[in-house]
Steps between C-alpha positions, in 0.01 A plus 500: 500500500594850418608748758251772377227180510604457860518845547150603351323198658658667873338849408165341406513381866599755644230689323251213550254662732437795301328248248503635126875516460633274165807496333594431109796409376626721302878462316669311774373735757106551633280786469301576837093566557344580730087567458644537115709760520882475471688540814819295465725264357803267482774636266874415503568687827198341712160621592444840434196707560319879322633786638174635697463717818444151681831278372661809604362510830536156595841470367640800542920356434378380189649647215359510177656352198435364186390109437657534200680744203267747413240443737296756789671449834343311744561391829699184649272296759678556853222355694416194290498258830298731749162382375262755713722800317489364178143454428483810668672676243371358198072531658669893565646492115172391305403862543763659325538242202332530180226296368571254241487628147231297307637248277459634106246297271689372198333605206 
């Protein structure tokens, strides 16, 4: 098994009792939801979460980078095993993220 499948499968439990969190893979990493918005993913460098007045609050030692070349910072996951804080942060982070674009109807 994959170290970002171990490591994904150890968020989702983390996150478990906030219910409507899923992951997809997504180009050896995962893409986060929660309630269908993006909050998060795995990327080369680990878990990294939006930039939002909440990841900023809980994690305030966090700084932001890239996941990868050309990308919007974001923010590495300090708190990943303190569960409370964690779904915390991302219930306090559905707020700020945007809704899901529709998906475009081929023509």
């Amino acid at each position: 098994m994959s170290k970002n499948k171990e490591l994904a499968d150890y968020i989702m439990d983390q996150l478990s009792a906030l219910g409507d969190i899923r992951n997809i893979p997504m180009m050896g990493g995962y893409i986060f939801y929660y309630k269908e918005r993006i909050f998060g993913g795995i990327y080369g460098k680990g878990f990294l979460v939006k930039i939002t007045e909440a990841s900023k609050k809980y994690m305030p030692d966090s700084e932001p980078e890239p996941p990868y070349e050309g990308a919007k910072p974001m923010l590495p996951v300090t708190i990943l095993d303190d569960r409370v804080a964690l779904q915390a942060m991302v219930e306090e982070m559905y707020q700020e993220l945007p809704e899901r674009k529709p998906k475009k109807k081929k023509e």
